[in-house]
C-alpha positions in Angstrom: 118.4 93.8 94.8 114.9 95.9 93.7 116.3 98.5 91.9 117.0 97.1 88.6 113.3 96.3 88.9 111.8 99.4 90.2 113.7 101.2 87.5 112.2 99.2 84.8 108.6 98.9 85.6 108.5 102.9 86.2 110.0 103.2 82.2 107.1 100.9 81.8 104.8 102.7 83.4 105.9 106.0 81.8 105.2 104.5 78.3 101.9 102.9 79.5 101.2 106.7 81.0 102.3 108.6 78.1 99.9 106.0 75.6 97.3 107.1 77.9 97.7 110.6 77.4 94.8 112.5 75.3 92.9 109.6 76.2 90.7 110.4 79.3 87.5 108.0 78.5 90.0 105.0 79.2 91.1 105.9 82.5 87.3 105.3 83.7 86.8 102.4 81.4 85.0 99.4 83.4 87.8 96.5 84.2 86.9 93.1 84.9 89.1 91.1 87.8 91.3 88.7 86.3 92.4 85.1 87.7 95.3 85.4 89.7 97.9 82.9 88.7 98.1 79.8 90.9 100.1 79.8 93.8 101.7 83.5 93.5 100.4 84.5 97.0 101.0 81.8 99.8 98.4 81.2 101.7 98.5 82.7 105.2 98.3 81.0 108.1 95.0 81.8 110.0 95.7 84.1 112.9 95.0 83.1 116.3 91.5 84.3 118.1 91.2 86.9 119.7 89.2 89.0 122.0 86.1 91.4 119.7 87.2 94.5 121.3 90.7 94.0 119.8 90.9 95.4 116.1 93.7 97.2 114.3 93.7 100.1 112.1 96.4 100.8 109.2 96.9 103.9 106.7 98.6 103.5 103.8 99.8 106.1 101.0 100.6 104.0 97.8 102.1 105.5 95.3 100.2 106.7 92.5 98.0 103.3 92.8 95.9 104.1 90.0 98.9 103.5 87.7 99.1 99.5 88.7 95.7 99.2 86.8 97.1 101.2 83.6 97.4 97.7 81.2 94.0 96.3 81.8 92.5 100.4 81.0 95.2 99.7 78.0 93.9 96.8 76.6 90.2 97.1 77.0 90.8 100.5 75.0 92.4 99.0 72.0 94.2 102.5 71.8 98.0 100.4 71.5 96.9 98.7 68.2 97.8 95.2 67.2 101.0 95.4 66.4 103.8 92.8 67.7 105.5 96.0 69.4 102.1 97.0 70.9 101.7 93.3 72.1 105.0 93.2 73.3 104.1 97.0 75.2 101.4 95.7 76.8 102.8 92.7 78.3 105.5 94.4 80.2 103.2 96.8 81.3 101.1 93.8 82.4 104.2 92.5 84.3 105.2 95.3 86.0 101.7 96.1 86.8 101.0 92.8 88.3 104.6 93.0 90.3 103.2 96.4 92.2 99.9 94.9 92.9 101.3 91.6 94.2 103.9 93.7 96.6 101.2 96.1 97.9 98.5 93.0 98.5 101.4 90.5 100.0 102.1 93.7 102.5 98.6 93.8 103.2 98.4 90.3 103.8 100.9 90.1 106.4 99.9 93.3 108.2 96.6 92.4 107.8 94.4 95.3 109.1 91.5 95.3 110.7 90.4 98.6 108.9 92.8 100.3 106.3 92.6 104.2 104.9 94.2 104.5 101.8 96.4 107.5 99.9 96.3 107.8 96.4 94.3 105.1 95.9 93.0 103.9 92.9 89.0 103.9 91.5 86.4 102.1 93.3 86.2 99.6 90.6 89.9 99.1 90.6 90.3 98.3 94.4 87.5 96.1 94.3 89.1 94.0 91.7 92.3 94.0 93.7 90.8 92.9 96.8 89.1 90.1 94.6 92.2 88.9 92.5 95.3 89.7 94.6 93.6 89.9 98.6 91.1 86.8 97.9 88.8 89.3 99.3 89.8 89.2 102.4 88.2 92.5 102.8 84.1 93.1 102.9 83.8 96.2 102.4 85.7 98.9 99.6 84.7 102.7 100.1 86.4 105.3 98.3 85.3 108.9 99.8 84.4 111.7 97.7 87.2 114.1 97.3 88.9 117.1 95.3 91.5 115.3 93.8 91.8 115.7 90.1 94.8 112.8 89.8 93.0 110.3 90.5 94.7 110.1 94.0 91.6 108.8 95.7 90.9 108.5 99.7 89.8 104.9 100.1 89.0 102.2 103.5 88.8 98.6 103.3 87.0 96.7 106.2 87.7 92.9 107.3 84.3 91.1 108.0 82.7 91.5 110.7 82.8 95.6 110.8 80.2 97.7 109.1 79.4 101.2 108.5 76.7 102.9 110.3 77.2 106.6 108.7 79.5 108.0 106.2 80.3 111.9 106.1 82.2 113.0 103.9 80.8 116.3 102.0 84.2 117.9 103.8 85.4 118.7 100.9 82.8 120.3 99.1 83.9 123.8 102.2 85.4 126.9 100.6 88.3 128.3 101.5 88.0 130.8 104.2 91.2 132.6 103.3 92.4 131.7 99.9 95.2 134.4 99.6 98.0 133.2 97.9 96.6 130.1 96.4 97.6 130.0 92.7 96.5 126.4 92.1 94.7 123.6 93.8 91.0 122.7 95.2 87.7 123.2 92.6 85.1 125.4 93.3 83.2 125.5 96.2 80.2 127.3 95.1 80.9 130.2 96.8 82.2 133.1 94.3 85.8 133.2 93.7 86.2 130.7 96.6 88.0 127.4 95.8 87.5 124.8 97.9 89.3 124.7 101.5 90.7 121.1 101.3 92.7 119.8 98.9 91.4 116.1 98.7 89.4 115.0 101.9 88.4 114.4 104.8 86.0 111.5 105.0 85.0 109.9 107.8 83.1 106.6 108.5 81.0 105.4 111.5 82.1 102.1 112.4 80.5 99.6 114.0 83.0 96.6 115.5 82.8 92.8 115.9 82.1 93.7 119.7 78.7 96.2 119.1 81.0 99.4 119.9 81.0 101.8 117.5 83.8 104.0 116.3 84.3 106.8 114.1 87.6 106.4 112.1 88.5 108.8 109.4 90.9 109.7 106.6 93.1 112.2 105.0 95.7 113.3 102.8 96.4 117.0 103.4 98.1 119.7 101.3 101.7 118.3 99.8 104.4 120.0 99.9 105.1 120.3 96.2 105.2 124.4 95.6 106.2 124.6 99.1 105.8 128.5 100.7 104.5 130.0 103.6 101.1 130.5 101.5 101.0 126.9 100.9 101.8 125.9 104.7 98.8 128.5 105.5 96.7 126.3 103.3 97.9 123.2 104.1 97.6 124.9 108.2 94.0 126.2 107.2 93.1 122.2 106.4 94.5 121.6 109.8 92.8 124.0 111.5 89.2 122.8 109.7 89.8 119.1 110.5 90.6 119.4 114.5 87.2 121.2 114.6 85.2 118.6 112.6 87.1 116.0 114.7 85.7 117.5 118.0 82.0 117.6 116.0 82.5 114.0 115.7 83.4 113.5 119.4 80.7 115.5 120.4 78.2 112.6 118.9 79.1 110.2 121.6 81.5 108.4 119.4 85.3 107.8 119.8 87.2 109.0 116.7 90.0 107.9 115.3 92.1 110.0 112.4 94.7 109.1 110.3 96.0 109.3 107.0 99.0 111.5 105.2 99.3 114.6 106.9 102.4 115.6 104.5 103.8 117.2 107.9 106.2 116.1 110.7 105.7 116.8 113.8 107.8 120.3 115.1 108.3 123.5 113.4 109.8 122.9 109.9 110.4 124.8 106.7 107.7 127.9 106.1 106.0 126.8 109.5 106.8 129.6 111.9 106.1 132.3 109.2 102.6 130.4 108.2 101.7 129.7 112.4 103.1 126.9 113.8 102.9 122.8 112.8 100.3 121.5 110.5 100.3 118.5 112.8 100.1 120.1 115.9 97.2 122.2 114.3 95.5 118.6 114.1 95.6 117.2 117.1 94.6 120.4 119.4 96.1 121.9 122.0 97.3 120.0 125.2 94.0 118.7 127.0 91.7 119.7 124.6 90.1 116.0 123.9 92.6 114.1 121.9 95.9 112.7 121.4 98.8 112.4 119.1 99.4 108.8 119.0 102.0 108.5 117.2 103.8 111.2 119.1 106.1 107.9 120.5 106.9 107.3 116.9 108.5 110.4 116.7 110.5 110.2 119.8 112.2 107.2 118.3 113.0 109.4 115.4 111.0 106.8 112.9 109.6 107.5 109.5 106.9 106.7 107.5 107.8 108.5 104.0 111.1 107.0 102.9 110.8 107.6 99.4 113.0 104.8 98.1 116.7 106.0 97.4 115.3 109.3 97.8 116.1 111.2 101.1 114.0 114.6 100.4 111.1 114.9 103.0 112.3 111.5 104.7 110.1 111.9 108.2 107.0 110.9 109.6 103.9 112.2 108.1 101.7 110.0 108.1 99.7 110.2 111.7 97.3 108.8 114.1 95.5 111.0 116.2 92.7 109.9 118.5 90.3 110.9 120.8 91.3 110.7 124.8 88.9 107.8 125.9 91.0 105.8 123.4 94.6 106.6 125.1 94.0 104.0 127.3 92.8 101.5 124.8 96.2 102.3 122.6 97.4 99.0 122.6 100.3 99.7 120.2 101.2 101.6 117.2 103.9 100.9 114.7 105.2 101.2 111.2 105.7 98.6 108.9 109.2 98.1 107.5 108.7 94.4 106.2 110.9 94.1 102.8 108.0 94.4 100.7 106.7 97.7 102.5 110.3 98.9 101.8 109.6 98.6 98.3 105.5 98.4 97.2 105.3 102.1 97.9 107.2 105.5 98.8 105.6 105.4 102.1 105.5 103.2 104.9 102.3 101.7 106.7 101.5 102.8 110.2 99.6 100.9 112.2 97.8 101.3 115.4 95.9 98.5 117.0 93.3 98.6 120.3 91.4 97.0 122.8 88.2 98.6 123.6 87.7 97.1 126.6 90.4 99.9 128.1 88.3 102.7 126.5 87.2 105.4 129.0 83.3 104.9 128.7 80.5 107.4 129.9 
């Protein structure tokens, strides 16, 4: 039933794209929030109360997000002219625009997460206007963490009222790369001669306090793809790995629980270039057996599930995208899922995973 539609926003979007080309000062022109049209997103019901300790967590790659926002940057520009054809351009662009945003914010609605890290998310002022037009700003607080990415493919979290940040840290990214031997693209300069930088986009990591006092550090990631994919890239994208567990247990360390998610662009097990480039990416995350945290969605994998579906597409179909959390949360797990509501099947190329919890099961001092 989509894919008439899918095809023809992304021809639209390619033309929007490709009018944007040589034109770098729109892409970062300021955007106003619009007035969504009346009625397009029924209202929700409210959901019923619940106890303070008890808050979910999502992470969410969607697709090249920046992309939705490409007709307002269009317009405001003036770069199409004033042509009929241009006009005529711009409002399909419009349309299919507004169709993405309404399909990622109505999955967001219904999910509705406590705390969401974003993927290739779009600018600061971009999500802000989102949450305002197409979420009714249902969210409080927009962050997008500094990163490497030169795409625009931003790390981002969204928090419902009631949470805060105490702390953000998130100068990750600015760490060279130990062992940069057979990198031939990727990561700026770190500072450090001939050095490029270690990670390709994040981490970040926020200190968040909850409705019930506790605080919690969650963070965010979108590791090495596997676009190029070698055994030099694997080492890379291993290196990342490697880096992050050990910032994870600097986190714990503070007193903290800590939970991590994001796109780990790995599955869990040995795959392609893995054993040559020592051992899983995801394993590499979460530590060794007993070392301080767990692989939470390690049940999502038993059931064979996936969270990258990529449409009609079947290359690198799996679960990558990952929860992995300190011990003293295990118990607290309350459940963790993926989201394969019709409009998740077709706002994005992957799938949300959440995880909610109940602190009040957390193994305390």
């Amino acid at each position: 039933m989509k894919l008439p539609t899918l095809r023809t926003r992304n021809l639209l979007l390619v033309v929007g794209l490709a009018l944007l080309s040589g034109c770098a000062s729109v892409a970062t022109t300021s955007t106003t929030a619009t007035t969504a049209p009346a009625a397009l997103i029924p209202a929700t019901t409210a959901p019923a109360a619940r106890a303070p300790e008890v808050f979910s967590v999502a992470t969410y790659n969607v697709e090249n997000w920046r992309n939705n926002f490409a007709a307002e940057k269009l317009e405001k520009s003036g770069e199409l002219g004033t042509s009929t054809a241009a006009r005529d351009t711009l409002r399909q662009l419009r349309a299919a625009n507004d169709e993405n945003n309404w399909e990622v914010a109505r999955v967001l609605l219904e999910l509705a997460p406590d705390i969401v890290m974003f993927q290739e998310a779009a600018s600061l002022e971009d999500l802000k206007a989102f949450n305002t037009r197409w979420l009714e700003n249902a969210y409080a607080t927009v962050h997008v963490f500094a990163t490497n990415s030169g795409r625009g493919q931003n790390l981002a979290m969204m928090l419902k009222p009631g949470f805060s940040i105490v702390e953000i840290r998130e100068e990750y990214h600015k760490e060279p790369d130990p062992d940069p031997t057979g990198r031939t693209s990727g990561g700026e300069e770190s500072g450090v001669a001939n050095q490029p930088r270690l990670f390709a986009r994040g981490p970040g990591f926020a200190l968040i306090q909850t409705p019930s006092g506790d605080k919690v550090w969650v963070g965010n990631t979108h590791q090495k793809s596997k676009s190029g994919n070698s055994v030099d890239v694997t080492r890379w994208r291993n290196r990342e790995a490697v880096r992050t567990h050990d910032i994870l247990r600097e986190l714990r360390a503070t007193g903290h629980p800590v939970i991590f998610t994001g796109d780990f662009n790995d599955e869990l097990g040995v795959q392609e270039f893995e054993a040559g480039a020592g051992g899983s990416t995801v394993e590499k995350n979460a530590g060794p057996a007993g070392g301080g945290f767990t692989l939470a969605t390690q049940q999502l994998h038993d059931k064979n599930l996936i969270s990258f579906q990529g449409y009609f597409r079947n290359r690198y179909r799996s679960l990558i995208d990952h929860f992995v959390i300190s011990d003293d949360l295990a118990p607290a797990l309350v459940d963790v899922r993926i989201d394969r509501s019709p409009f998740a099947e077709v706002a994005s190329d992957h799938l949300p995973v959440i995880a909610t919890f109940d602190l009040r099961h957390r193994v305390r001092p």
